[in-house]
VEXDREN-2710 file (C-alpha; in Angstrom, 1 decimal):
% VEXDREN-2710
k/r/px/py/pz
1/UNK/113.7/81.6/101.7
2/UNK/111.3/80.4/99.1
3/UNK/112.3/80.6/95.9
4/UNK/108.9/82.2/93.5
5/UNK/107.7/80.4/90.3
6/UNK/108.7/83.7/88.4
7/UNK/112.5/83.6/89.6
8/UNK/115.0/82.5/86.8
9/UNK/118.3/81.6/87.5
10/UNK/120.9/82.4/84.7
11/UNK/123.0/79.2/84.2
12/UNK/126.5/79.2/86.0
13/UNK/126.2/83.1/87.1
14/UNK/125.6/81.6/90.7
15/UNK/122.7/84.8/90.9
16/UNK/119.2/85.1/91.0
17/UNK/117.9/87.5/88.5
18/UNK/114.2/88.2/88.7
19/UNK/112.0/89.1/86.0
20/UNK/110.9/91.3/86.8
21/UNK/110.7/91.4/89.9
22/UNK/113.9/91.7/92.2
23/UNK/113.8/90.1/95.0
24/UNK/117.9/88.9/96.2
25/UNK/121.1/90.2/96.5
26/UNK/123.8/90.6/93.6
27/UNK/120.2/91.6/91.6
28/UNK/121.3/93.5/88.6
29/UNK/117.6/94.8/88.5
30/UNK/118.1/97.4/91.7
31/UNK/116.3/100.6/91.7
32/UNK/119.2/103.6/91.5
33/UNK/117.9/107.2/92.3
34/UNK/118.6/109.9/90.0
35/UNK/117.8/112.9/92.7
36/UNK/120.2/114.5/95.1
37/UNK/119.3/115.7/98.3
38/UNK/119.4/118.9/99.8
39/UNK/118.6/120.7/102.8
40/UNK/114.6/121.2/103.5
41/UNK/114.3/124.9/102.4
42/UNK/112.6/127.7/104.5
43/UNK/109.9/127.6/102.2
44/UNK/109.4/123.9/102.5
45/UNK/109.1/124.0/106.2
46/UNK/106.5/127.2/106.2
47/UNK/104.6/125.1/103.6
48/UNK/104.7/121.9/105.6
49/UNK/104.0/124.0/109.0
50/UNK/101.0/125.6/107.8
51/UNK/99.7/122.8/105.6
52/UNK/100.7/120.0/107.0
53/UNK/102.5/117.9/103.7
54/UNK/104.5/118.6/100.7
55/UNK/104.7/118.0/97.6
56/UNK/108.2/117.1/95.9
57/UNK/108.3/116.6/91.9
58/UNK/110.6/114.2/90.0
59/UNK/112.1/112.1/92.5
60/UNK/111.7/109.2/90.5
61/UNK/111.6/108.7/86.6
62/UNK/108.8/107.5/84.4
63/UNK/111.1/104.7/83.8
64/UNK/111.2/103.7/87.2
65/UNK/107.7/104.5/88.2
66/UNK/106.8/101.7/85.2
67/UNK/109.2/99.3/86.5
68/UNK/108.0/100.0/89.9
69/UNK/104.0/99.6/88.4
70/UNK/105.1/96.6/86.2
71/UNK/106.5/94.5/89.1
72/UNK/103.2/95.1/91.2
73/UNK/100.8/94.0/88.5
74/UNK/103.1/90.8/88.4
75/UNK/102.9/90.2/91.9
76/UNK/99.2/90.8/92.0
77/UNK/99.0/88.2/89.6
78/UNK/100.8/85.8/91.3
79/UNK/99.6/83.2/93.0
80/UNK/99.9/83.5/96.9
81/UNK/102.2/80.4/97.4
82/UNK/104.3/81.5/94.4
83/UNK/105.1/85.0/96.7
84/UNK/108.7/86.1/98.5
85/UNK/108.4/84.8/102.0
86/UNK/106.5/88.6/104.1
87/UNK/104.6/89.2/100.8
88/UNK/101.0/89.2/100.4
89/UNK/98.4/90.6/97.7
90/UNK/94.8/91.4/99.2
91/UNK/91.4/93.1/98.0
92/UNK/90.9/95.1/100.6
93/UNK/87.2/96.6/98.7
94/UNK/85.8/96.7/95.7
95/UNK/88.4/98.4/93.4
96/UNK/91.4/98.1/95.4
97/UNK/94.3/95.8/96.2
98/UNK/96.8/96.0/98.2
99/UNK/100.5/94.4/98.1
100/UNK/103.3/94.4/100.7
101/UNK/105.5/94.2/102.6
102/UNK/107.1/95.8/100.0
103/UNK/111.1/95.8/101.1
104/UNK/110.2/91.8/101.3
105/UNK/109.7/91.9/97.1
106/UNK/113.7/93.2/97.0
107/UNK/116.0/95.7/96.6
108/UNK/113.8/97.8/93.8
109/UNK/111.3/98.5/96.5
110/UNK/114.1/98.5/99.5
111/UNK/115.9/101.4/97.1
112/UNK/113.1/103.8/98.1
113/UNK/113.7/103.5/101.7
114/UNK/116.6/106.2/101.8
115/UNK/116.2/108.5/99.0
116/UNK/117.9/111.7/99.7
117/UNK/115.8/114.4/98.5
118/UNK/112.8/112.4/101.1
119/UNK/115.4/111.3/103.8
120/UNK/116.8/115.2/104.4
121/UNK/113.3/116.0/105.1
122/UNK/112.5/113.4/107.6
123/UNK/115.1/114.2/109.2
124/UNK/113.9/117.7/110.1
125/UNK/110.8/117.1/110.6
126/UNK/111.0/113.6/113.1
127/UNK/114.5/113.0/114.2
128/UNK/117.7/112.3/112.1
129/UNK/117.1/108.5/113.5
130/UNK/114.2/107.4/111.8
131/UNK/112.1/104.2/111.6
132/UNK/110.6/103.1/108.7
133/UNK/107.3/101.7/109.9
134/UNK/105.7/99.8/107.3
135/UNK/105.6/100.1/103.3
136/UNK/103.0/98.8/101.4
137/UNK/101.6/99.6/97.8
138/UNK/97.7/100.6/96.6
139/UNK/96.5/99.5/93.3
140/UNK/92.8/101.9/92.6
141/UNK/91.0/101.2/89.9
142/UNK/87.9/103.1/88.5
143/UNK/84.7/102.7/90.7
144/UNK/86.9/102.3/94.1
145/UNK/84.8/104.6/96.3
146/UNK/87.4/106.5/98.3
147/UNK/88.7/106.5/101.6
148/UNK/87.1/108.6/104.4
149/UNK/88.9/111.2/105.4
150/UNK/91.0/110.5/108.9
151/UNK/93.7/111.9/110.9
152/UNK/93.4/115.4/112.6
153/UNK/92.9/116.0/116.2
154/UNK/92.4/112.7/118.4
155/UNK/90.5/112.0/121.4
156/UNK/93.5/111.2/123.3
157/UNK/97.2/112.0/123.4
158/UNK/99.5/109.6/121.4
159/UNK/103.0/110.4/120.8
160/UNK/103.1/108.7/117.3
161/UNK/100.7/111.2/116.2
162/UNK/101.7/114.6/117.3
163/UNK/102.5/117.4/115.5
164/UNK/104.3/120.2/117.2
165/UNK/106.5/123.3/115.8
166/UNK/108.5/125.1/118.8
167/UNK/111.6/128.1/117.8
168/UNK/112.1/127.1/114.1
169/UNK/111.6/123.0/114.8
170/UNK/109.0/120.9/113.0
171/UNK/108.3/117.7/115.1
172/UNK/105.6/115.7/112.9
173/UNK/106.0/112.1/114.3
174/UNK/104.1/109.5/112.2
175/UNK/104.8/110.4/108.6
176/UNK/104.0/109.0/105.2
177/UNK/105.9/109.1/102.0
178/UNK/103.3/108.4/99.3
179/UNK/105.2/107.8/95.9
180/UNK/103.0/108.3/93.1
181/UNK/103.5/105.9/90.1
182/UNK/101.1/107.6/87.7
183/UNK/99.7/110.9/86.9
184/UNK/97.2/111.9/89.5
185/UNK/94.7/115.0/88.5
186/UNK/92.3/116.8/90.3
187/UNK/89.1/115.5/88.3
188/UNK/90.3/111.4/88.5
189/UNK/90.3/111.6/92.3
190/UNK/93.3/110.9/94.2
191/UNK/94.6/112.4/98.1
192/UNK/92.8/114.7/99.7
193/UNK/92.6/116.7/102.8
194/UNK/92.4/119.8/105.0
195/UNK/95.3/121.9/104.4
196/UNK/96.0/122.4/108.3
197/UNK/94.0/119.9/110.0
198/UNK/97.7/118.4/112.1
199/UNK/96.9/121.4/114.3
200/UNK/93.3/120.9/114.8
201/UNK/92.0/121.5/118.3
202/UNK/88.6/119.9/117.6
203/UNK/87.6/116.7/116.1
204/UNK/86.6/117.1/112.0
205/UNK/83.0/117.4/111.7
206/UNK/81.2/113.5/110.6
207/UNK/79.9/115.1/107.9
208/UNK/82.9/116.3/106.1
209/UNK/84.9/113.0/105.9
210/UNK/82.2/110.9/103.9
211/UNK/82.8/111.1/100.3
212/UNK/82.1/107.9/99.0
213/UNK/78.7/109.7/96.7
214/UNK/81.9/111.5/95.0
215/UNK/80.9/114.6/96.7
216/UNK/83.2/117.0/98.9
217/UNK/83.3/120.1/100.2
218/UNK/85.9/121.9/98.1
219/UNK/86.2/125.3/100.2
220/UNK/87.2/123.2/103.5
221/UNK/89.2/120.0/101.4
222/UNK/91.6/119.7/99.4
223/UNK/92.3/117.8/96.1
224/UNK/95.7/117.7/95.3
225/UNK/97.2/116.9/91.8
226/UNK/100.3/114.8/91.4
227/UNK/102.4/113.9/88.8
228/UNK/104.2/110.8/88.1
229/UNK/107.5/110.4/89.7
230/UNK/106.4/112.9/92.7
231/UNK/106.0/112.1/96.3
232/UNK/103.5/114.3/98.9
233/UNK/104.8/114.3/102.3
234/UNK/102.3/114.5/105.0
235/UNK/101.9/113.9/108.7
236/UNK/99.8/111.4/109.9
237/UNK/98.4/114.5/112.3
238/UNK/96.7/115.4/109.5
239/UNK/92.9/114.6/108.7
240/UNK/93.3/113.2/104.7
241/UNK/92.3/110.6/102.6
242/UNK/91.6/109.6/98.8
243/UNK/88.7/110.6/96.8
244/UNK/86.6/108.0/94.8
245/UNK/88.7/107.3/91.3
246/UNK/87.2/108.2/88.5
247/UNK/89.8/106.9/85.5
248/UNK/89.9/104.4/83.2
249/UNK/93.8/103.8/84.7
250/UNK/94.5/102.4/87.5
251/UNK/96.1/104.8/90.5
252/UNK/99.5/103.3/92.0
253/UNK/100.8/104.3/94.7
254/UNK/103.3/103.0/97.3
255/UNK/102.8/104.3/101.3
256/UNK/106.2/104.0/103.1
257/UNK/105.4/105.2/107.2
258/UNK/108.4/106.5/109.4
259/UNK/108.4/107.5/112.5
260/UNK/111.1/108.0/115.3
261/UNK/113.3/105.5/115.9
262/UNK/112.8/105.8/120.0
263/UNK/108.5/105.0/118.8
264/UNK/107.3/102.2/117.7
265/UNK/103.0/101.9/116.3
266/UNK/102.7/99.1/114.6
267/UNK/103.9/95.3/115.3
268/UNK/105.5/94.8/112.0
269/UNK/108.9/94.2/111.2
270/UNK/110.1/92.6/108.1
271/UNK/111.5/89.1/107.5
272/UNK/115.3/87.9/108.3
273/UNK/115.7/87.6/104.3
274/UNK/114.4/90.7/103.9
275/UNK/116.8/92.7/106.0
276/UNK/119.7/90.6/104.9
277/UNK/118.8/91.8/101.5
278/UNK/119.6/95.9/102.6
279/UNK/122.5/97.9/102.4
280/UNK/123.9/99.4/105.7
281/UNK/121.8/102.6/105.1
282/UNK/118.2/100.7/104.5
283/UNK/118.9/98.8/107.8
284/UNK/119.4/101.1/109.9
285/UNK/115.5/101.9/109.6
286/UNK/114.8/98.9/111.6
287/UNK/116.5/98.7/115.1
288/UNK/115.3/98.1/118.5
289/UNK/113.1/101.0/119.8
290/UNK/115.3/103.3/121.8
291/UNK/116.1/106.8/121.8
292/UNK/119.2/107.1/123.9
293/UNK/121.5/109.2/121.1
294/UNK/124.4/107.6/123.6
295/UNK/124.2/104.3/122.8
296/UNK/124.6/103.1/119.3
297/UNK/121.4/101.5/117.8
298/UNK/121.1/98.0/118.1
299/UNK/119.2/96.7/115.0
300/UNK/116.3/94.2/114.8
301/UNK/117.3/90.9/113.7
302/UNK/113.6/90.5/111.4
303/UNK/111.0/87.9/112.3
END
């Protein structure tokens, strides 16, 4: 595996340290959660059911959330040949970059992949076999101009992004875990949507989902306010997107997809190093797709 300009070995330890970002294994720099999961409540899965996402406070410290901010501003600023092997830093428009894969940067972003408090939820609403898709991270700064709004009902039927509830069972499918890094409020910008949209019959009207002039229809969408250290939980099923930013700070935020493990959308899957990296638990996000509960899963070997 390449070996990045900003690795530093400590003399006769025999391990890399990173600084500061963690990239190998024996890292002393990995990311430990403070939060305990519990059972998704009643009231979380009415909420979820009718709105189509959640919103879960303090699941990572401010601490944490810096760290987390801190090692994406370095990588940004790293030049490309200077990255991890499966890392890459891209303006994707004006105002925005994005980095990842992020489990390919090291065990500080791997940590986040089974979290309790988010992990007991998944499991209710997809499958208690769960694929971790894809995780990348979004760095906004003032005068990006939003994302259109996207998701809701779909011309056609695709398994990955269903959303059905049936006697007390929440199947969502696709599902993203946004982690917010900083302190989102309603007047910067930030995730939007319509609260219910996953159970749309009808495709969402063109002229709601523009909102690049900063404008939106507040009595049909949604802004919703995060604080650092939260997550919002929300299927792919439902129509969302981000409003223009308006702050002088930069928005950070890190996406990490799941789905069942039996589907499969995207073609991703992380490196070799990456995976060897993981604990037992992180792997077991990235097997072959199958869905036979009979058979024990066989997991993906990386690219």
């Amino acid at each position: 595996m390449r070996m990045p300009a900003f690795w530093q070995v400590i003399a006769g330890s025999g391990h890399w340290v990173v600084h500061p970002v963690c990239c190998a294994p024996d890292c002393v720099d990995s990311l430990t959660n403070p939060a305990e999961g519990r059972p998704m409540t009643d009231r979380q899965k009415y909420l979820f059911d009718v709105s189509g996402y959640l919103v879960l406070d303090d699941i990572l410290t401010s601490d944490q959330c810096k760290r987390l901010t801190d090692t994406l501003h370095t990588v940004r600023d790293t030049p490309e040949d200077d990255l991890p092997t499966g890392v890459r830093c891209t303006a994707i428009s004006d105002g925005e970059d994005s980095i990842g894969d992020l489990t390919s940067i090291g065990p500080l972003f791997a940590d986040l992949i089974d979290l309790a408090p988010v992990v007991d939820i998944l499991t209710e609403i997809i499958s208690p076999r769960l694929r971790l898709e894809v995780a990348y991270a979004r760095i906004r700064k003032k005068g990006y101009k939003g994302l259109h709004l996207h998701g809701g009902a779909r011309d056609e039927i695709d398994p990955n992004f269903m959303y059905t509830s049936k006697n007390g069972r929440i199947f969502a499918g696709h599902t993203v875990v946004s982690f917010n890094l900083t302190d989102v409020t309603e007047e910067e910008g930030g995730f939007v949507c319509i609260p219910g949209s996953h159970n749309n019959q009808f495709p969402t009207p063109h002229d709601l989902t523009d909102f690049s002039d900063g404008t939106y229809d507040a009595s049909v969408l949604r802004s919703v306010p995060c604080k650092v250290g939260s997550v919002v939980i929300f299927t792919e099923a439902l129509a969302h997107g981000a409003l223009p930013w308006h702050s002088d700070d930069d928005r950070v935020n890190l996406f990490y997809k799941y789905n069942h493990a039996g589907m499969k959308w995207r073609h991703f899957w992380p490196t070799k190093e990456a995976l060897d990296q993981m604990t037992p638990s992180q792997r077991m996000f990235y097997t072959e797709v199958a869905a036979d509960g009979r058979k024990e899963p066989v997991l993906h070997p990386g690219r």
